[in-house]
C-alpha positions in Angstrom: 22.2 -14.2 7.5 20.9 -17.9 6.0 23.4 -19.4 4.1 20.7 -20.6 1.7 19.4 -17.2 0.7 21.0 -17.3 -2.9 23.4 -14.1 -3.5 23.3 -12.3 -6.7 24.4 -9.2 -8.6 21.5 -6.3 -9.9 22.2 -6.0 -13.9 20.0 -3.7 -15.1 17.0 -1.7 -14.0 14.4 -0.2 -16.7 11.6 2.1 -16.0 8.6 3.3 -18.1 5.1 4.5 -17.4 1.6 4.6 -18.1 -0.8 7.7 -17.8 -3.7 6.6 -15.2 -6.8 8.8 -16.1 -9.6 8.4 -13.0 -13.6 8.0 -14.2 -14.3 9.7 -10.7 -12.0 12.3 -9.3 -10.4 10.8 -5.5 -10.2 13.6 -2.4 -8.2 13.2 0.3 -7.5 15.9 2.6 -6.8 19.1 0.6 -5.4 17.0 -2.7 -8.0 16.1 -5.4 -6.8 13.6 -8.4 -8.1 13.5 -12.0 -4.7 11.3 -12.8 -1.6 10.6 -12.7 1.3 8.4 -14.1 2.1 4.3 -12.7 5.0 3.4 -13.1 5.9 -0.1 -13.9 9.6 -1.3 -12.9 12.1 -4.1 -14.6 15.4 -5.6 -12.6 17.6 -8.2 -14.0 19.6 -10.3 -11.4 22.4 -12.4 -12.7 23.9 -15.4 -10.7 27.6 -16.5 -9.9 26.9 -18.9 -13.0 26.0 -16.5 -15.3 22.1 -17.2 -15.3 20.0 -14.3 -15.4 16.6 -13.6 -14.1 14.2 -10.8 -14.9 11.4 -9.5 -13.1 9.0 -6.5 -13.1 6.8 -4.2 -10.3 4.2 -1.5 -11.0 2.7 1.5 -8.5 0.9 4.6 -9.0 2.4 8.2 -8.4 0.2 9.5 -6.9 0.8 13.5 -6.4 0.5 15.0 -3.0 0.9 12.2 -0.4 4.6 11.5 -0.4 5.4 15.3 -0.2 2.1 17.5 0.7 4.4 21.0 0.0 1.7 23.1 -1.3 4.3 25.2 -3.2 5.0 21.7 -5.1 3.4 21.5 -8.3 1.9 17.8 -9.3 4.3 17.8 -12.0 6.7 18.3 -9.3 5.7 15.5 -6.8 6.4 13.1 -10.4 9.5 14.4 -10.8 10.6 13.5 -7.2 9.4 9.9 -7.3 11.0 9.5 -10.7 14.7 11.0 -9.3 13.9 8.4 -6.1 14.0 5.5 -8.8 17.0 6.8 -10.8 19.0 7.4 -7.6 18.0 3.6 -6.2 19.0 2.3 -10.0 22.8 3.9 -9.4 22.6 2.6 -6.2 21.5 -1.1 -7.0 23.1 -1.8 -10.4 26.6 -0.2 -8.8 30.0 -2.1 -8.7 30.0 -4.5 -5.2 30.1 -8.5 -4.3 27.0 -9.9 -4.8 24.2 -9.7 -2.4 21.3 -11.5 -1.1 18.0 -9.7 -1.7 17.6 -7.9 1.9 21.3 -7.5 1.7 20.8 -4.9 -1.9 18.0 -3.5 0.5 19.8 -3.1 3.8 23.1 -2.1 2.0 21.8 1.3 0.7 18.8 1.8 2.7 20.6 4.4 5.2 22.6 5.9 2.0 19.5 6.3 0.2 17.5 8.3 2.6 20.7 11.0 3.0 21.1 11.3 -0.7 17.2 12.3 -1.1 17.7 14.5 2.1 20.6 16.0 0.4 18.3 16.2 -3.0 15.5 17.9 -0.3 13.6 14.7 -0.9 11.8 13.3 2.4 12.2 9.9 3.3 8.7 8.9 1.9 9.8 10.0 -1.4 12.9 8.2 -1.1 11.6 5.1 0.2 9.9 5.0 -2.9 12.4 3.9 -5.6 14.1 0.8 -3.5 10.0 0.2 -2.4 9.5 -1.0 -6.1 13.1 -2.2 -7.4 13.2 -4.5 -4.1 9.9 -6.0 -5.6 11.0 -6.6 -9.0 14.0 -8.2 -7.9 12.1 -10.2 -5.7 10.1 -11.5 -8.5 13.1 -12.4 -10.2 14.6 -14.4 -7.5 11.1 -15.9 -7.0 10.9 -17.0 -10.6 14.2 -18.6 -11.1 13.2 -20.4 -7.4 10.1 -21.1 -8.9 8.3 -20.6 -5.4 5.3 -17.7 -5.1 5.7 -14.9 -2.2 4.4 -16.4 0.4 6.6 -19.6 -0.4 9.6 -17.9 -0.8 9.1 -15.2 2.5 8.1 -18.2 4.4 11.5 -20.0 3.4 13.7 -16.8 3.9 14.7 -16.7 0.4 15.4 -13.2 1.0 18.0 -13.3 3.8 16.2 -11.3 6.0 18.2 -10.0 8.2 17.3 -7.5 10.9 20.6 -6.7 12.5 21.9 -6.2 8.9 23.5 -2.7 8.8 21.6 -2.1 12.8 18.2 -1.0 10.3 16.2 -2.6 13.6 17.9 -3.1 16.8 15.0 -3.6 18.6 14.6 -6.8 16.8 18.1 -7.7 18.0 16.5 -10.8 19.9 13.8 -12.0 18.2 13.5 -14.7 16.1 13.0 -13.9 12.6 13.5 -17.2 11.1 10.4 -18.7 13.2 8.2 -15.8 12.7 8.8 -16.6 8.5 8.2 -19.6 8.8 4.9 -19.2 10.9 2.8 -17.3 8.7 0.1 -18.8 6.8 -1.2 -16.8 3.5 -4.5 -16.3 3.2 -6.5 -17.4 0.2 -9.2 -14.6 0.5 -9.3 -11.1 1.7 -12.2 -8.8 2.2 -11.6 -5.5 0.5 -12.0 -2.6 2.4 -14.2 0.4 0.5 -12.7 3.7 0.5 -14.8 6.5 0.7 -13.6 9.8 -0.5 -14.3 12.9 0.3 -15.3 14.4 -3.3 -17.4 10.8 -3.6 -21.2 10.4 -3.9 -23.2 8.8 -1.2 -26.4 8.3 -3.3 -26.8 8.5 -6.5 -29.4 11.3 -6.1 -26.3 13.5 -4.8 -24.7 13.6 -8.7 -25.3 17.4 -9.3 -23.3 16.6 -12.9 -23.5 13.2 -14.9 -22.0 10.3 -13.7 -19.7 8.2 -15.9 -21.6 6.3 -18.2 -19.5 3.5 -17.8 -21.6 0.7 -15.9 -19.8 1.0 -13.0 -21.1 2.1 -9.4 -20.5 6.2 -8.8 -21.9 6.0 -5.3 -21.6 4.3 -2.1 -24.8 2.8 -2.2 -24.3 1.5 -5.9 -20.8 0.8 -4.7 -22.2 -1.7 -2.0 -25.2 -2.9 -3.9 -22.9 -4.4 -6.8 -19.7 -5.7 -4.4 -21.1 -6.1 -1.4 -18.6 -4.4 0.9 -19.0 -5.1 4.6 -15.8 -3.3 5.4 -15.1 1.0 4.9 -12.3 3.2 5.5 -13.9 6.9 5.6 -11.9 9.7 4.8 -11.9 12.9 7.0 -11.8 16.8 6.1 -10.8 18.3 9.3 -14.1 20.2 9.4 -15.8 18.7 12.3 -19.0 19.9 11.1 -19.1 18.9 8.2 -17.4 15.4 8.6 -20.0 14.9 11.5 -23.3 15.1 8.6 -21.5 13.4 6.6 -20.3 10.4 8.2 -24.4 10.5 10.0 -25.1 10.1 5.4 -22.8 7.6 5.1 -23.7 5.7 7.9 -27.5 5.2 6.3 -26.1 3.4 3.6 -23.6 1.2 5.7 -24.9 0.7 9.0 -27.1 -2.2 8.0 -24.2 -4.3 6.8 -20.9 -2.8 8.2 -18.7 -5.1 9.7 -15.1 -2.8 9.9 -15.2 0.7 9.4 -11.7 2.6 9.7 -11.8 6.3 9.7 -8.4 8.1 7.7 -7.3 11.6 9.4 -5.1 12.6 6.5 -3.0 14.7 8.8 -5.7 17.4 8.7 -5.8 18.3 12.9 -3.2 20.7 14.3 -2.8 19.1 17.3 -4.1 17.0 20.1 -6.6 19.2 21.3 -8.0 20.0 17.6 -8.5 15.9 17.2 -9.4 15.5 20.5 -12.5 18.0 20.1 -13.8 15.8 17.1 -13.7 12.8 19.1 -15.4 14.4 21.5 -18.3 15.3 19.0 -18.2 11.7 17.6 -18.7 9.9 20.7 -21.6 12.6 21.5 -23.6 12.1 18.1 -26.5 10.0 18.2 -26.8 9.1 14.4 -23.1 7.6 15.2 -23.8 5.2 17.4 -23.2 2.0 15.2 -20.5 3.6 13.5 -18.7 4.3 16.1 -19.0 1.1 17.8 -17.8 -0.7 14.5 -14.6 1.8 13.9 -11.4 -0.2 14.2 -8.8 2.8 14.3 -8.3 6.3 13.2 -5.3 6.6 10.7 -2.8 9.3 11.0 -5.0 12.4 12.3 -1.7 14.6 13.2 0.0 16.8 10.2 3.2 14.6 9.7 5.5 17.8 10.9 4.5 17.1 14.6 2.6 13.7 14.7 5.9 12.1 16.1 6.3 15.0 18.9 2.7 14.9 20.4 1.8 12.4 22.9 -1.3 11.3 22.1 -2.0 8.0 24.6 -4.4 9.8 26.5 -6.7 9.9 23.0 -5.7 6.9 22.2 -7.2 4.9 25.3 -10.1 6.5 23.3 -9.8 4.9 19.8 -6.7 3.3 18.6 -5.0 5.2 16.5 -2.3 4.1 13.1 0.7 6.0 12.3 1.0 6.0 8.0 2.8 8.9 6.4 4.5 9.6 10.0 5.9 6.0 9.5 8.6 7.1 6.9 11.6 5.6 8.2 12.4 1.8 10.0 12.4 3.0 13.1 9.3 5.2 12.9 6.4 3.1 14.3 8.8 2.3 17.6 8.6 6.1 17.8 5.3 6.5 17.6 4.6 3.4 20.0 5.6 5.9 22.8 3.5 8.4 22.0 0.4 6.3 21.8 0.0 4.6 18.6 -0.2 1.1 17.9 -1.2 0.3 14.6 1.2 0.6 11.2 0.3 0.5 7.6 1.3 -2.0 5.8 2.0 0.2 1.7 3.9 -1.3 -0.9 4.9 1.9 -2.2 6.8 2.2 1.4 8.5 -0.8 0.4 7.6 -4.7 1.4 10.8 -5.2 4.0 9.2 -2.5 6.0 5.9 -4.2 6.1 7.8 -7.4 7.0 9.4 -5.7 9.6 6.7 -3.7 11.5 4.8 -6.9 11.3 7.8 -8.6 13.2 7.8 -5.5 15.3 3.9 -6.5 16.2 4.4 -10.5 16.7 7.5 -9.5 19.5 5.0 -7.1 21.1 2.4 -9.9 21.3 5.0 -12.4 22.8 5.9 -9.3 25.4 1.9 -8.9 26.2 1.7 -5.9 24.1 -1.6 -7.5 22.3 -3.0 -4.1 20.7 -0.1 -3.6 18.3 -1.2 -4.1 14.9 -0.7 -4.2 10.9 -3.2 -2.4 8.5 -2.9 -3.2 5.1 -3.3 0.4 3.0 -3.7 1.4 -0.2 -2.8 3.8 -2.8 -5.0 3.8 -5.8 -3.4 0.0 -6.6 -4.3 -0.6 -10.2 -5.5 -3.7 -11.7 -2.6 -5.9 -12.9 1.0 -6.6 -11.4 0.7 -3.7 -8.9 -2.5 -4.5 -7.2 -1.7 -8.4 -7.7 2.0 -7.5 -5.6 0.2 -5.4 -3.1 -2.4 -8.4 -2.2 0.5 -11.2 -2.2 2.0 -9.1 0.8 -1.2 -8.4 2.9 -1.9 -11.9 2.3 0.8 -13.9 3.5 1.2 -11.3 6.9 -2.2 -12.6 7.8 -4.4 -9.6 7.4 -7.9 -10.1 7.4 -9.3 -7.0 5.3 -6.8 -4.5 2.9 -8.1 -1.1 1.9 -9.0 -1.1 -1.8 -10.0 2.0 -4.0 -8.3 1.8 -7.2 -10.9 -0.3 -9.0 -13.4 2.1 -8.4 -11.9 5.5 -9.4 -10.8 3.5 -12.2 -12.2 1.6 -14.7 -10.3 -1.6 -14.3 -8.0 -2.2 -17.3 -10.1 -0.2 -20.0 -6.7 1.7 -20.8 -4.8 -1.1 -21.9 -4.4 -2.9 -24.8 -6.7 -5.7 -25.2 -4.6 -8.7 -25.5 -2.4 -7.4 -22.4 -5.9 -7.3 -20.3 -7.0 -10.5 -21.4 -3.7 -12.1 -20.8 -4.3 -11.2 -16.9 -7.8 -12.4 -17.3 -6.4 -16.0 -18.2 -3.5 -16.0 -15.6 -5.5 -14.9 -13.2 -9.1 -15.8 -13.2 -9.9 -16.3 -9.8 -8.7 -12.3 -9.2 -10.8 -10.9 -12.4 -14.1 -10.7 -14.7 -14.2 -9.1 -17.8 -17.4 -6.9 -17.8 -18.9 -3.8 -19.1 -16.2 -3.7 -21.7 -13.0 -3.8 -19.8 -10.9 -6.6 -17.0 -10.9 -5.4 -13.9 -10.6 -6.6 -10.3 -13.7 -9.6 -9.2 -15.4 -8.6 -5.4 -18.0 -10.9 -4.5 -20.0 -10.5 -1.4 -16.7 -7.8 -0.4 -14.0 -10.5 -1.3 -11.2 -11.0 -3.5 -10.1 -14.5 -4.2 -6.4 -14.6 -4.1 -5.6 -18.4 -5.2 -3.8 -17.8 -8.3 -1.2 -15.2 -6.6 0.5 -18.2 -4.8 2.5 -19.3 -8.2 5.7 -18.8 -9.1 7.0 -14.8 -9.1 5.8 -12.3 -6.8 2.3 -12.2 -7.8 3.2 -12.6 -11.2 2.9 -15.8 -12.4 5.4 -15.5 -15.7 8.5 -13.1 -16.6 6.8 -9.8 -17.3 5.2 -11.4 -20.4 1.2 -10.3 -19.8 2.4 -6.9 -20.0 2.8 -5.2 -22.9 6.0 -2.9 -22.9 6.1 -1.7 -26.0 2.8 0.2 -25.1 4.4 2.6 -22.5 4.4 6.2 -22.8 8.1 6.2 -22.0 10.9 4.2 -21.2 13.2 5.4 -19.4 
């Protein structure tokens, strides 16, 4: 581990929430949400010499993708993800030497995952308390460096370490340093438009009113006022029905498409049950363009037996990216063999993971494995430090295009106090406008501008101070 990765100890770890309420409501698979808590994070680190540091992180909780247990309530699924943060704060803020960053992570990643398996957490839910503590540490160590995330990644401020605690053997050779220091953060990303399955595809389709809020409600507005050029569709499982209405869909974007992803959800069986959609994919006419322009399909296997199907003979067909079957470090080399070779990049499955499938992708370039890749993925990222955190990551791996959906199933920062939305607005003007009535994310021509996420902190610019803690529903 780098000598100059600066070892610390974890003080104090504070939660507290906001409720998220969505203008439209977001399908996916079988789960519909109207809203749902975010959760924003704060670590203190203090140094050998008594300094202290804090920093903050922020995600959504979104019910019914970390554990789909129909018997789980949404209530439940909240609860889980909170007792994933409490059980990572006991962890973290324990008696022990201090640590470099990647060495709090690596130190009780394998604990972790057996005390939410003893809890009967899975290791998605699990993965989701250290996923957001690692990031507000990192801020911290950021700010005190004064170097951005890119800066700091680039300069293995972290201590990345691989072999630390055997999390990724298979990285045992490779080198990690060089691979930091190679990457080049990019300054602008293309957002990628996700397209529900409850969502509008005209605006003649609006059987009740829209939300009078100014905003796009349909695809069409949706690419009229942002200019999209890249889509992620999302699939029902009904091969009928997802046929007309990808053939819909595909009138509004064929003309300007340039990436279209299509997201399984984990609602085929099996092999055979995916295999027959592809099969009536490739064989529609009205699909043509579509098809040609679809990158990958995301996760089509239920999670319970993605990772015991081989699927390389449909692969050959359309690469395919493992996401809620990557729950553990070691899951996308599992899934290699069976066919897949793209990962999601999620913060909310932790940054070090992202770090390290991308690692995982760069050694299987060097080998002449050229068609593993990194997909950035989102999860209803909000406007502010979440979204900002979440960009800051795709950014600096490289990626060319990151699914975004949270600015339009909800209206930008309208739920928080003014001065806290205009304090983003100032910090981050490149990132945001301020219109019809509320700050909220700026896509021109399908772009975000992603300048002002390169200062000092992980995306955030300044010690938690543009957000306003005292407006929380709790604080816990």
């Amino acid at each position: 581990m780098p000598n100059a990765a600066p070892r610390f100890h974890i003080e104090e770890i504070r939660f507290a929430e906001r409720d998220v309420v969505l203008r439209l409501p977001f399908r996916f698979g079988a789960a519909t949400v109207t809203s749902c808590p975010q959760v924003y994070v704060r670590a203190r680190i203090r140094f050998a010499d008594g300094r202290t540091r804090e920093g903050c992180a922020a995600e959504m909780m979104i019910p019914k993708w970390f554990d789909k247990n129909p018997a789980l309530s949404n209530e439940d699924n909240f609860a889980q993800l909170r007792q994933a943060l409490s059980t990572t704060r006991d962890a973290y803020t324990a008696p022990a030497p201090a640590n470099t960053a990647w060495g709090h992570f690596a130190s009780h990643y394998v604990d972790g995952l057996d005390a939410g398996q003893r809890a009967g957490r899975n290791p998605l839910v699990s993965s989701y308390g250290p996923a957001l503590i690692d990031r507000a540490v990192l801020d911290a160590l950021c700010l005190d460096a004064g170097l951005g995330f890119g800066a700091a990644m680039s300069s293995d401020l972290c201590g990345v370490d691989p072999n630390h605690h055997g999390l990724a053997p298979d990285l045992a050779g490779f080198d990690m340093g060089a691979f930091l220091r190679a990457q080049r953060p990019r300054h602008r990303i293309a957002a990628r438009h996700t397209v529900g399955l409850a969502d509008a595809i005209r605006d003649a389709d609006w059987t009740a009113p829209a939300p009078h809020d100014g905003l796009p409600s349909s695809l069409e507005a949706v690419v009229a006022r942002y200019g999209h050029r890249h889509f992620k569709l999302k699939l029902s499982g009904d091969d009928a029905g997802d046929l007309a209405r990808l053939a819909r869909i595909a009138e509004v974007i064929d003309p300007v498409a340039e990436c279209v992803t299509l997201d399984g959800n984990e609602q085929y069986a099996d092999a055979a049950a995916f295999a027959h959609f592809l099969d009536a994919l490739f064989a529609e006419p009205a699909l043509r363009t579509l098809v040609a322009k679809t990158a990958f399909i995301e996760q089509p296997i239920q999670r319970a037996t993605a990772l015991a199907l081989d699927m390389r003979h449909i692969a050959s067909r359309m690469p395919m990216l493992v996401d809620e079957s990557d729950s553990t470090l070691d899951s996308f080399g599992a899934a290699q063999a069976l066919g897949y070779t793209g990962v999601s990049s999620k913060s909310c499955k932790g940054f070090y993971k992202s770090v390290i499938n991308a690692a995982r992708c760069a050694q299987g370039h060097a080998r002449g494995g050229s068609a593993l890749f990194l997909s950035g993925e989102d999860l209803t990222m909000q406007a502010g430090i979440g979204v900002q955190q979440d960009l800051a990551l795709v950014a600096w791996l490289g990626l060319a295009h990151v699914e975004r959906n949270g600015h339009h199933y909800v209206n930008g920062m309208a739920a928080l106090p003014a001065e806290e939305q205009s304090a983003f607005l100032a910090r981050h003007a490149p990132l945001y406008e301020h219109s019809d009535g509320a700050t909220r994310l700026r896509i021109v021509r399908g772009e975000l501008d992603l300048s002002s996420l390169h200062a000092p902190g992980f995306a955030t610019g300044v010690e938690g101070s543009d957000i306003q803690w005292d407006a929380m529903r709790t604080n816990w």
